[in-house]
C-alpha positions as CSV (number, residue, x, y, z in Angstrom):
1,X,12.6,3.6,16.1
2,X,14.3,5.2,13.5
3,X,12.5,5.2,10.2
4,X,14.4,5.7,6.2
5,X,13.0,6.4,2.8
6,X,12.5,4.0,-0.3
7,X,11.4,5.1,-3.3
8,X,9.9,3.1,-5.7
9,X,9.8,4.4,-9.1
10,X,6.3,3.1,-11.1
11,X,3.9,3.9,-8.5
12,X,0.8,5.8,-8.8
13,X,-0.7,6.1,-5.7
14,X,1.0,9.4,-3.4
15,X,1.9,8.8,-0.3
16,X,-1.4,10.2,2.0
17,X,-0.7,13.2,4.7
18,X,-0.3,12.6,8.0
19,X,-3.2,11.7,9.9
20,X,-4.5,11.1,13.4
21,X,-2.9,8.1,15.5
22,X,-5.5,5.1,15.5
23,X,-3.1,3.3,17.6
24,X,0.1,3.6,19.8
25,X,1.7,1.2,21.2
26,X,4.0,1.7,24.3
27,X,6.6,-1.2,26.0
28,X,5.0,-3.8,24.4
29,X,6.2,-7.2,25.9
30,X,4.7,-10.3,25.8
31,X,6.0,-13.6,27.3
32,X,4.6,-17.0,27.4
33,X,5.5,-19.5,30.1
34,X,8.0,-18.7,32.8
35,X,11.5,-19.3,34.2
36,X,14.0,-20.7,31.7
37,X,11.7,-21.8,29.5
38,X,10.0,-18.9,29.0
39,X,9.6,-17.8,25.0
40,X,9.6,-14.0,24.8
41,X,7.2,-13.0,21.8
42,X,7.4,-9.1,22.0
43,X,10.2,-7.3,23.7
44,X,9.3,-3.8,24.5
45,X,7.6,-2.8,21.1
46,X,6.9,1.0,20.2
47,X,4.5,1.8,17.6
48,X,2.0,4.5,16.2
49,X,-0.6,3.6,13.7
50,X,-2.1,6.0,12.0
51,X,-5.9,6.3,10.5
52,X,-6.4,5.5,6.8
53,X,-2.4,4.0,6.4
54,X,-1.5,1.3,4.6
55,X,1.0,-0.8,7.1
56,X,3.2,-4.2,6.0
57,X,4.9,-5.6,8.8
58,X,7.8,-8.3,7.6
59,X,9.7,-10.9,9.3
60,X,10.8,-14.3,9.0
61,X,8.4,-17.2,11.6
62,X,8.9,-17.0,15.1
63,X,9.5,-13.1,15.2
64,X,6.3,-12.1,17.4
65,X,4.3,-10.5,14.3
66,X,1.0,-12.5,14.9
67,X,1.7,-12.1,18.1
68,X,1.7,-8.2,18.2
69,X,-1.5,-8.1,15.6
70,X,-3.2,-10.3,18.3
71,X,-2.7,-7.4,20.8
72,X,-3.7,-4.8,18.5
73,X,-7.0,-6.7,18.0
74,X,-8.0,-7.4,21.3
75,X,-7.4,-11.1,21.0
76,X,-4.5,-11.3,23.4
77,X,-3.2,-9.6,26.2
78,X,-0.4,-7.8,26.6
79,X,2.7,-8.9,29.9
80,X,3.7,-5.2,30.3
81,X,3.0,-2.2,28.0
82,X,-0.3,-1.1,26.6
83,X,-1.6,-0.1,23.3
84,X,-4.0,2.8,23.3
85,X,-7.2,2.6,20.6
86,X,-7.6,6.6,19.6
87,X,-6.8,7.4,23.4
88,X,-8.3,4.5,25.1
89,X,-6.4,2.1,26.9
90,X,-6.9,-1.6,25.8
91,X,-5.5,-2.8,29.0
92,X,-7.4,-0.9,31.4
93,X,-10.5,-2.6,29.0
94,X,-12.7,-5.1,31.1
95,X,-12.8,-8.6,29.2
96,X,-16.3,-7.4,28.3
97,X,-15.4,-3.9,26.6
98,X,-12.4,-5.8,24.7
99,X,-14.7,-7.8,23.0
100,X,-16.8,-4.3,22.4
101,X,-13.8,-3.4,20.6
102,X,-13.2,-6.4,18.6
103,X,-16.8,-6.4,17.7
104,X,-16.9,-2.8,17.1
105,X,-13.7,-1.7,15.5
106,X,-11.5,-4.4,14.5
107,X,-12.1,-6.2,11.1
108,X,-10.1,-9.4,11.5
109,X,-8.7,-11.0,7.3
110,X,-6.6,-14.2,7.8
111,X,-4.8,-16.5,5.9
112,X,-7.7,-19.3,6.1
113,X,-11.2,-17.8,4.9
114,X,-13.6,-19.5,7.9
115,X,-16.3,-19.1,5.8
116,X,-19.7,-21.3,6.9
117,X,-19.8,-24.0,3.5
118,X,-23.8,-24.2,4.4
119,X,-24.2,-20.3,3.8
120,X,-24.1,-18.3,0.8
121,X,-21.4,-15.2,0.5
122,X,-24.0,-13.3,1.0
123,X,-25.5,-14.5,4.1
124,X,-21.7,-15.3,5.2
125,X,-21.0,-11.4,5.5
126,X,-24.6,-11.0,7.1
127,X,-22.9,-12.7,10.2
128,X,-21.2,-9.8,10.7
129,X,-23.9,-7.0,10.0
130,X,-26.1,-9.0,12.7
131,X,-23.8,-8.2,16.0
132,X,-22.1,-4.9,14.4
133,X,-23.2,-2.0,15.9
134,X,-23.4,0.0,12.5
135,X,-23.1,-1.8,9.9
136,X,-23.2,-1.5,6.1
137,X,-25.6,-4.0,4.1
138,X,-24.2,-7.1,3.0
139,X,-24.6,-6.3,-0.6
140,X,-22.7,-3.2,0.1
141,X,-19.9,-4.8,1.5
142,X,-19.6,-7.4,-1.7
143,X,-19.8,-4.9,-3.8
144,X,-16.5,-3.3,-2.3
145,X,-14.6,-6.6,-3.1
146,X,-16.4,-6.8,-6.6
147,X,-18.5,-9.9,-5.9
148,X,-22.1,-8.1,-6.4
149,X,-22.4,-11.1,-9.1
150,X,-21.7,-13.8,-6.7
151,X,-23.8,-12.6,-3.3
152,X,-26.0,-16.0,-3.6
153,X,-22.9,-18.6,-4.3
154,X,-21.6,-21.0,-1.6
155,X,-18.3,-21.3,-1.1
156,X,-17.7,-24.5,-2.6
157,X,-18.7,-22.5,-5.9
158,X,-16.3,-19.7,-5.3
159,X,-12.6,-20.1,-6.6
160,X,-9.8,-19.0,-3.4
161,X,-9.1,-15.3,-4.3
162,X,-13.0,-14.9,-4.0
163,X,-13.8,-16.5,-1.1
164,X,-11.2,-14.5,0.5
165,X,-12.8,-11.4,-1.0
166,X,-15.7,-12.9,1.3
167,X,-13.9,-12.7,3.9
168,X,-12.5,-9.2,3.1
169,X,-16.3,-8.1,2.7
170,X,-17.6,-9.8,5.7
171,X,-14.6,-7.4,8.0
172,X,-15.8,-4.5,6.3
173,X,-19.3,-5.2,6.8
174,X,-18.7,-3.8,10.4
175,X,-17.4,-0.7,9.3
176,X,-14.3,-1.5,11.2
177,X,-11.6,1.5,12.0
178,X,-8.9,-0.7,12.0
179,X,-8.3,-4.0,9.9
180,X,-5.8,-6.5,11.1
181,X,-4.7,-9.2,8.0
182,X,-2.3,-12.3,8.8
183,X,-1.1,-13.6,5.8
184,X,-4.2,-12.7,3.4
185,X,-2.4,-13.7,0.2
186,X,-0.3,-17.0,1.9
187,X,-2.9,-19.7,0.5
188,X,-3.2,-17.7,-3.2
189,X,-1.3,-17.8,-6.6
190,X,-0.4,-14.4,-7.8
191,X,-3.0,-13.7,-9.8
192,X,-6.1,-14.3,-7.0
193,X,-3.1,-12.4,-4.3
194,X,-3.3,-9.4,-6.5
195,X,-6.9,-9.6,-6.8
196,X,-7.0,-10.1,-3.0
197,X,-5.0,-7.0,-2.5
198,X,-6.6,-4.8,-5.0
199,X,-9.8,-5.4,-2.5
200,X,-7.6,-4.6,0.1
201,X,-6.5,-1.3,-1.3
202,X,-9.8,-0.3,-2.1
203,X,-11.3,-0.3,0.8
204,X,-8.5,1.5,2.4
205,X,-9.5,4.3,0.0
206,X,-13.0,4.0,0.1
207,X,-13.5,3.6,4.1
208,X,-10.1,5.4,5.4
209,X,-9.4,2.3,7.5
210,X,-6.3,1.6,9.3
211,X,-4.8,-1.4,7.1
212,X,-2.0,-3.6,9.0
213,X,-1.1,-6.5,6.8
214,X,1.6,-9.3,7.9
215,X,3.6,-11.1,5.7
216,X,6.4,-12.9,4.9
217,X,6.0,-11.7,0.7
218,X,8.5,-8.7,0.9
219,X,7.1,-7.4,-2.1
220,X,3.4,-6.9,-0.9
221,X,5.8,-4.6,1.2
222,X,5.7,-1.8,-1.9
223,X,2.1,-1.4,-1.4
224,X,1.8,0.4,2.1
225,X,3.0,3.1,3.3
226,X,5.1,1.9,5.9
227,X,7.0,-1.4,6.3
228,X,8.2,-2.4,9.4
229,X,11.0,-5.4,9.8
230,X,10.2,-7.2,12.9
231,X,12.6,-9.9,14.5
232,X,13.2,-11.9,17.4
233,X,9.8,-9.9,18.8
234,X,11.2,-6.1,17.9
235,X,11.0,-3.7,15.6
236,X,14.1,-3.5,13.5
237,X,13.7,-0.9,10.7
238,X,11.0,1.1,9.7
239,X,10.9,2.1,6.0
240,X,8.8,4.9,4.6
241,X,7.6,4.4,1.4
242,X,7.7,7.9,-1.1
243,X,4.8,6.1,-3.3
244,X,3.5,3.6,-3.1
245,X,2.6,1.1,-6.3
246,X,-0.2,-0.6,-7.3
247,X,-1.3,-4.2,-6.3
248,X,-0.9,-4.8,-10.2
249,X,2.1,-4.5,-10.4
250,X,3.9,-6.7,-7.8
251,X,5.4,-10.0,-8.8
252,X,6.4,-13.1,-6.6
């Protein structure tokens, strides 16, 4: 897929250099049901992710973009195609090493926090450092998102933005090499979505993950990288961003 340039005058942040593929994705279909019924999520979807990019991917409900992060992740399976994790095949993956990859290199953000009300933010992002394979400390992790002050709150005591911030620190907790977020800002105001995506940001820097963020906000878009416009379960345009800007200075 062809990709074009924006510019975006304001930024701060350079564009970083090319870097090794974390993931490729080759004839990427997926189809649910079958015969005339059948609803055709992802039509033969081509892709390459690259280690420590920022990527949005846009497109309007119903276009197969939670669809195709649910590949990446390991959460679904593809009809025909494969994506490959830094060489490996995902499809050739056993049920059991899929969820070795979700487990071990996928941090997973969505729209909704999932947080447990009974445990404290803390002890929420210590779920994840007890089954990760090398995980940072829990106070590590808050610290990343800026919540070092708030490690012994519950969530009913946390506003949105920072209980998604829990969230944020509970993916990172696994040291994950790639982190998947559906709709990360969709339940926040501007204010706690910037704050939201300045943690995001971050811990791109800090940790060199792969960040793949879906939205429908195209002007989270001037943030990454790359965006992608995806429609009717294909990639339309890809858009290269020269700089990108910083989380502070988006408005929707």
């Amino acid at each position: 897929m062809p990709e074009s340039g924006a510019s975006h005058t304001g930024g701060e942040h350079e564009v970083p250099s090319p870097a090794p593929a974390a993931l490729s994705v080759r004839g990427l279909e997926r189809v649910f049901g079958a015969g005339p019924g059948a609803v055709h999520a992802l039509r033969g979807v081509d892709l390459e992710l690259m280690q420590g990019e920022i990527v949005v991917l846009l497109g309007p409900s119903g276009s197969g973009k939670s669809t195709l992060l649910n590949i990446l992740g390991g959460l679904d399976r593809p009809t025909a195609g494969d994506v490959w994790f830094e060489g490996d095949s995902l499809a050739a993956k056993s049920d059991r090493a899929l969820t070795a990859y979700r487990r071990d290199a996928v941090g997973f953000i969505f729209q909704f926090y999932n947080l447990i009300p009974s445990l404290t933010a803390e002890e929420n992002v210590q779920l994840a450092t007890d089954i990760a394979r090398d995980p940072m400390p829990p106070a590590e992790a808050l610290a990343l998102v800026g919540l070092s002050a708030r490690a012994t709150h519950f969530p009913s005591e946390l506003s949105g933005g920072e209980q998604q911030r829990v969230a944020i620190a509970r993916a990172l907790a696994k040291r994950p090499r790639v982190l998947l977020c559906d709709e990360p800002t969709g339940a926040l105001d501007l204010r706690t979505g910037i704050t939201t995506l300045e943690a995001l940001v971050a811990a791109n820097r800090s940790t060199g993950t792969l960040l793949m963020m879906v939205t429908h906000n195209a002007d989270i878009a001037r943030v990454a990288d790359r965006v992608i416009h995806f429609a009717d379960g294909a990639i339309r345009e890809v858009i290269r961003n020269e700089r990108r800007v910083s989380p502070a200075e988006l408005h929707w």
